[in-house]
PyMOL commands that place a pseudoatom at each C-alpha (Angstrom):
pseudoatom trace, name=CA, resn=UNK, resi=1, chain=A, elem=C, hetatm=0, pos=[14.196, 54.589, 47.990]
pseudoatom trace, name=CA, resn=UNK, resi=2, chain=A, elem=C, hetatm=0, pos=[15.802, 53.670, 45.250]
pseudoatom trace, name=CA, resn=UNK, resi=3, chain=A, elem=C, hetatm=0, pos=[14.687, 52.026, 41.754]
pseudoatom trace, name=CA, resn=UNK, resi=4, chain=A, elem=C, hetatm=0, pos=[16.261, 48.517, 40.864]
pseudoatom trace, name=CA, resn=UNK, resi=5, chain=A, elem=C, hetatm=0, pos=[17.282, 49.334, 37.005]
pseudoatom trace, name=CA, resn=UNK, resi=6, chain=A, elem=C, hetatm=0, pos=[16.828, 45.875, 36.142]
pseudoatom trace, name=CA, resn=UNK, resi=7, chain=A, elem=C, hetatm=0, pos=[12.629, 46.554, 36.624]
pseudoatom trace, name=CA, resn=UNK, resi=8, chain=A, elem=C, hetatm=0, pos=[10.937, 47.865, 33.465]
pseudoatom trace, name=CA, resn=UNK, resi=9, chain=A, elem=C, hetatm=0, pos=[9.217, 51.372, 35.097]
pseudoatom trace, name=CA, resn=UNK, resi=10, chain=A, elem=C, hetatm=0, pos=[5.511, 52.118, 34.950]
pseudoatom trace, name=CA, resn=UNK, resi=11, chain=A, elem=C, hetatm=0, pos=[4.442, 51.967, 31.541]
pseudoatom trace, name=CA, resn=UNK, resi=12, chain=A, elem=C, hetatm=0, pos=[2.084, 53.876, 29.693]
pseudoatom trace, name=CA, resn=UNK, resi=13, chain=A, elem=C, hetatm=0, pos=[-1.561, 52.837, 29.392]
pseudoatom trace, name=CA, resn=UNK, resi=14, chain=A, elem=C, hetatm=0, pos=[-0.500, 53.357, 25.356]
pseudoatom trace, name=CA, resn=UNK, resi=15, chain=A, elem=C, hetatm=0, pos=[1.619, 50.976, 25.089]
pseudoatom trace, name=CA, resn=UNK, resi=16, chain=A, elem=C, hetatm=0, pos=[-0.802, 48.149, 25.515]
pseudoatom trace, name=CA, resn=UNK, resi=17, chain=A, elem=C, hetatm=0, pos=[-1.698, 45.735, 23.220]
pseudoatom trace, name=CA, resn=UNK, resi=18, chain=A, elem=C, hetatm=0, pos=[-5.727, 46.377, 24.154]
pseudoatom trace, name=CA, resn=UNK, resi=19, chain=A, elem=C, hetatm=0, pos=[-4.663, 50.424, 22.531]
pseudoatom trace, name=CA, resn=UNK, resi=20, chain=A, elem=C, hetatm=0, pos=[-2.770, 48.723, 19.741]
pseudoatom trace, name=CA, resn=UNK, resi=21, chain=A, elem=C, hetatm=0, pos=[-6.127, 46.780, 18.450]
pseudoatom trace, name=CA, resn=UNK, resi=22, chain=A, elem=C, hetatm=0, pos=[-8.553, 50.000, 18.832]
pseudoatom trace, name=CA, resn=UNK, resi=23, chain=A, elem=C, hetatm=0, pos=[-5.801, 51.887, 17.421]
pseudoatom trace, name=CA, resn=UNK, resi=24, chain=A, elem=C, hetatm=0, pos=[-6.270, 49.248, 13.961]
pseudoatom trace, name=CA, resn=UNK, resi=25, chain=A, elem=C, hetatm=0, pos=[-9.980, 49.227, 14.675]
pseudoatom trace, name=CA, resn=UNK, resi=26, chain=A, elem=C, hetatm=0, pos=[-10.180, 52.715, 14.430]
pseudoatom trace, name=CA, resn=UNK, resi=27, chain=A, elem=C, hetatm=0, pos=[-7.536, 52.784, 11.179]
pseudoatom trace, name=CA, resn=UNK, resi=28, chain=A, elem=C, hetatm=0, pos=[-9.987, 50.222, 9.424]
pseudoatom trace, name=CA, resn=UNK, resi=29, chain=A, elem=C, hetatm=0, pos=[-13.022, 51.787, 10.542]
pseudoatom trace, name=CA, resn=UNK, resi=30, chain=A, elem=C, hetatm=0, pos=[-11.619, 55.158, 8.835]
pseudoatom trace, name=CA, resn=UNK, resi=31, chain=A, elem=C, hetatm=0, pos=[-11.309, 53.259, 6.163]
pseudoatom trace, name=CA, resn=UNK, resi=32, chain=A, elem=C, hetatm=0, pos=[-14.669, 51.205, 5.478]
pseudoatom trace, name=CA, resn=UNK, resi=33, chain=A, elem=C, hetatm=0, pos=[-15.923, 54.626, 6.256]
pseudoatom trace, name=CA, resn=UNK, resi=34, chain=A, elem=C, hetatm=0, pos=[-14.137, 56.277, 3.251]
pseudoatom trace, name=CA, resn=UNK, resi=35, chain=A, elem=C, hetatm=0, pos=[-14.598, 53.218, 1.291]
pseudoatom trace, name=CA, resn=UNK, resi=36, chain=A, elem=C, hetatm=0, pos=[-18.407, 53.983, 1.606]
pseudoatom trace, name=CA, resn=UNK, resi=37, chain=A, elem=C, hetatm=0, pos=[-18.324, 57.370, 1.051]
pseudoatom trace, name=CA, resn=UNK, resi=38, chain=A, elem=C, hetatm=0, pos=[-16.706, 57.209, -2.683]
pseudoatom trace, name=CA, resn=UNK, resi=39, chain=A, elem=C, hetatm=0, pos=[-17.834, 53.878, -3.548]
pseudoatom trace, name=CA, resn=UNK, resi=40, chain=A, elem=C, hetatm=0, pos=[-18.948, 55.329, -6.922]
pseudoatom trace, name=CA, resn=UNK, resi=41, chain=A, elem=C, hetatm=0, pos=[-15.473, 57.147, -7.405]
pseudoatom trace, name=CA, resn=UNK, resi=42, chain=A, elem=C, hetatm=0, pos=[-14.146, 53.846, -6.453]
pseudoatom trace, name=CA, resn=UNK, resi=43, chain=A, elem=C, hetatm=0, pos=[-16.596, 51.300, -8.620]
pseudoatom trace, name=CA, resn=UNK, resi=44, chain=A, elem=C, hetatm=0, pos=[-18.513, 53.565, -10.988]
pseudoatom trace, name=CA, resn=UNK, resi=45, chain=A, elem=C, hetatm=0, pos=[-22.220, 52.564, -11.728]
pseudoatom trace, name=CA, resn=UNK, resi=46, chain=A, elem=C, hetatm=0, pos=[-22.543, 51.376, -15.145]
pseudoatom trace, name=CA, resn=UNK, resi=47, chain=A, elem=C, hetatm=0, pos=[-25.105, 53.764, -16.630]
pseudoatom trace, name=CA, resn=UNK, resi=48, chain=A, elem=C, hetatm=0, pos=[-24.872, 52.136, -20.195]
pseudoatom trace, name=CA, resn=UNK, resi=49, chain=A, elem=C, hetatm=0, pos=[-26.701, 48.519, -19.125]
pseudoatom trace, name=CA, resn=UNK, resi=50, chain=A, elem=C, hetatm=0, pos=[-29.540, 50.334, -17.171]
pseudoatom trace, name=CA, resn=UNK, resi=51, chain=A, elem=C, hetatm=0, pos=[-30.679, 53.847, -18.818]
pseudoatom trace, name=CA, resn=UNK, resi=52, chain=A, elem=C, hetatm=0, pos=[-33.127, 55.992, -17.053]
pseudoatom trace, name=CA, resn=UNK, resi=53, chain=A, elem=C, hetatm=0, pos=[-37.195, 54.859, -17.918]
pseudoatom trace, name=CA, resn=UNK, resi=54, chain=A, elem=C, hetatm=0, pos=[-38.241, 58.249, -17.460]
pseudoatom trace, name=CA, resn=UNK, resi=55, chain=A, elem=C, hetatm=0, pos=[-35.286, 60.061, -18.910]
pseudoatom trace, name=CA, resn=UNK, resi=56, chain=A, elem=C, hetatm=0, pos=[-36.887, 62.747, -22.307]
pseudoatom trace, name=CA, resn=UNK, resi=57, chain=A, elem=C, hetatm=0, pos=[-33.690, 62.437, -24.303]
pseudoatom trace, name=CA, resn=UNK, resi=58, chain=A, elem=C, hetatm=0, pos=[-33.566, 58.554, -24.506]
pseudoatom trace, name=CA, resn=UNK, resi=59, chain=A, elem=C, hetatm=0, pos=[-37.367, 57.975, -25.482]
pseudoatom trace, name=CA, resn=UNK, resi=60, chain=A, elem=C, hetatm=0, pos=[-36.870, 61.013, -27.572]
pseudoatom trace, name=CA, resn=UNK, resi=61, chain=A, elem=C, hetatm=0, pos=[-33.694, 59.070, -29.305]
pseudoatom trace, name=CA, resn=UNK, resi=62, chain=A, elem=C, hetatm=0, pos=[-35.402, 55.875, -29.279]
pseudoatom trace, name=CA, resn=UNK, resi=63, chain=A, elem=C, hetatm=0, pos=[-38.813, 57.170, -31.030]
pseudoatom trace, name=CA, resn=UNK, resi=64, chain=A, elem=C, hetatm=0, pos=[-36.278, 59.171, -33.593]
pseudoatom trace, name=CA, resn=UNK, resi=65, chain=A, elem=C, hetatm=0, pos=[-33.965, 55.578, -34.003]
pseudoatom trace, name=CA, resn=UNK, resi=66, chain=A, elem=C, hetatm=0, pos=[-37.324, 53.634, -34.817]
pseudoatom trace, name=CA, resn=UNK, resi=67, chain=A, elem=C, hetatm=0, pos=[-38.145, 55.743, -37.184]
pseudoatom trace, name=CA, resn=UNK, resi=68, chain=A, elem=C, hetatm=0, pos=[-34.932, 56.196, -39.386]
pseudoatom trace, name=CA, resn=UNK, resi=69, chain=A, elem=C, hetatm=0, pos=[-34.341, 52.328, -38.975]
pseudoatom trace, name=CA, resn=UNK, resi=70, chain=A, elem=C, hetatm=0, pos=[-37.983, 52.061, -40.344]
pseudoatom trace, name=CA, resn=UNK, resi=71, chain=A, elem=C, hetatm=0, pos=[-36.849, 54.262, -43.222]
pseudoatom trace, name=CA, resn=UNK, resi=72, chain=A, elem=C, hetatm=0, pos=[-33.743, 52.960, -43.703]
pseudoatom trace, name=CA, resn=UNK, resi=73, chain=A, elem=C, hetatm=0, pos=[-36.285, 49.451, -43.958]
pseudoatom trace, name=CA, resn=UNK, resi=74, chain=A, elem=C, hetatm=0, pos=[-38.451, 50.606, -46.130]
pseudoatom trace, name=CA, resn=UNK, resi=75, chain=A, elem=C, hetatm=0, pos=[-35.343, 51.486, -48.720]
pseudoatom trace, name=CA, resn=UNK, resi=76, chain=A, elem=C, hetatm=0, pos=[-36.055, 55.432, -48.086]
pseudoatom trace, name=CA, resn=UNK, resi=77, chain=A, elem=C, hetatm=0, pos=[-32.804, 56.182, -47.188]
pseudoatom trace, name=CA, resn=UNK, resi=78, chain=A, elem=C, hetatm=0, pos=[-29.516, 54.229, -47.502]
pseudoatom trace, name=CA, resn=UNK, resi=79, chain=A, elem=C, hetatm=0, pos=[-26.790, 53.322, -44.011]
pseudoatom trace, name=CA, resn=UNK, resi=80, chain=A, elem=C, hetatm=0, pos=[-25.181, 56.934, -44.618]
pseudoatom trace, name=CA, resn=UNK, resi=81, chain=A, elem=C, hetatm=0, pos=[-27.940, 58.802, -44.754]
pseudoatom trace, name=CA, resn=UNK, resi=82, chain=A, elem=C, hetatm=0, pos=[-29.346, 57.010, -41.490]
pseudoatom trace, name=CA, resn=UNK, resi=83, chain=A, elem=C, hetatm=0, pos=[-25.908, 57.679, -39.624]
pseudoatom trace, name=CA, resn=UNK, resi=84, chain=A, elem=C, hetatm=0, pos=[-26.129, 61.458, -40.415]
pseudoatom trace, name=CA, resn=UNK, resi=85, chain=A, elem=C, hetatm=0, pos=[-30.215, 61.647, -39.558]
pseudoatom trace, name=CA, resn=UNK, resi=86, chain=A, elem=C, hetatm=0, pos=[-29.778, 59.897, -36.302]
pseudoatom trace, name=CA, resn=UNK, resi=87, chain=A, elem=C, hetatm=0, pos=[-26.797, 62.116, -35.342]
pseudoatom trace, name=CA, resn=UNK, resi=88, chain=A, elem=C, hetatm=0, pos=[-29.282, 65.124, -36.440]
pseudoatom trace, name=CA, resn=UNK, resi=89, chain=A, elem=C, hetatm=0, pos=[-32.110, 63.463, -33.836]
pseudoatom trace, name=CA, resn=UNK, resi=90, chain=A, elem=C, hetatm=0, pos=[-29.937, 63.745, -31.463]
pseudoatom trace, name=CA, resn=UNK, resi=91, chain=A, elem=C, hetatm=0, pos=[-29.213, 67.143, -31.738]
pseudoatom trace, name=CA, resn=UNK, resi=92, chain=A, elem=C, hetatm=0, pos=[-33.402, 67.771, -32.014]
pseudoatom trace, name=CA, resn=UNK, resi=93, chain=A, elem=C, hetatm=0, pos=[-33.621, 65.753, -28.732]
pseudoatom trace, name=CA, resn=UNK, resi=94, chain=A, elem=C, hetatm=0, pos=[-30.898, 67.262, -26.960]
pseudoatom trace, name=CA, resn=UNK, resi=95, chain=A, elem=C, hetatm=0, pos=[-32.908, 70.793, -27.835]
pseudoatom trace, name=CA, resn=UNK, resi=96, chain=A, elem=C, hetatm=0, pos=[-35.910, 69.401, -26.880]
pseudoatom trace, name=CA, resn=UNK, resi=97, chain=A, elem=C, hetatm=0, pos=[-35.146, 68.112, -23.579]
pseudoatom trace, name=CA, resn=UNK, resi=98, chain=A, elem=C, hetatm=0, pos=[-32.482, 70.448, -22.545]
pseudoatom trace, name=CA, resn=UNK, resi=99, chain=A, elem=C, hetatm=0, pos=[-29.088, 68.729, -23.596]
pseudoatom trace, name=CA, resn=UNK, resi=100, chain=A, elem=C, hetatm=0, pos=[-27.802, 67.383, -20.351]
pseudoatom trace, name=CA, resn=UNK, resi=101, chain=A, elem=C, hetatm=0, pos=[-27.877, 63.501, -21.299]
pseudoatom trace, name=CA, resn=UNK, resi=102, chain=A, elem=C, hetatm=0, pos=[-24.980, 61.412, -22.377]
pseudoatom trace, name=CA, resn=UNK, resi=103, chain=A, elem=C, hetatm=0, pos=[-24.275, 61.009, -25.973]
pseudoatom trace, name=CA, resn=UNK, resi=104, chain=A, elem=C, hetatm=0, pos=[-26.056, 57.970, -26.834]
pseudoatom trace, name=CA, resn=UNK, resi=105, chain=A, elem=C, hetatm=0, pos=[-23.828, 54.532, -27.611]
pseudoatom trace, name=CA, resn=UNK, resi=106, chain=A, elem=C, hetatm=0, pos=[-22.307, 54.422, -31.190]
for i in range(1, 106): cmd.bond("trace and resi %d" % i, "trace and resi %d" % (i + 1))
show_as sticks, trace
zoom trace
């Protein structure tokens, strides 16, 4: 027996088309899957528009801001003095609540 050279041979159940397409399926599922997995590495959460309700530091800072803009109202103190009491109620808050909040927004 011989073998006509002119005949492709047996070929390998890889070299379909049907392993090609799982092969991609399996390439995009990868990467949906990673996708998913670091969504907030890839589209961080914006953490500025919606502040924790039950967060200490930020009612803490907000009852310290209404009361030095009340001051600062009221003629008490002047815009410098408010700037260097607010940055001063934050460092009381951050003591008070254990520090591990975000700055608040300037």
């Amino acid at each position: 027996m011989t073998t006509d050279p002119t005949k492709p041979g047996p070929t390998s159940a890889l070299d379909r088309p049907a392993a090609r397409w799982i092969a991609v399926a399996v390439a995009l599922a990868g990467a949906v899957a990673l996708g998913t997995i670091h969504r907030d590495d890839l589209l961080p959460p914006d953490e500025a528009a919606a502040p924790a309700a039950d967060d200490p530091f930020q009612a803490c800072l907000a009852q310290r801001r209404a009361d030095i803009e009340q001051m600062q109202a009221d003629g008490v103190i002047d815009q410098n003095q408010a700037k260097l009491f607010l940055g001063r109620a934050e460092a009381l808050c951050r003591d008070q609540t254990g520090g591990n909040a975000p700055p608040p927004p300037q």
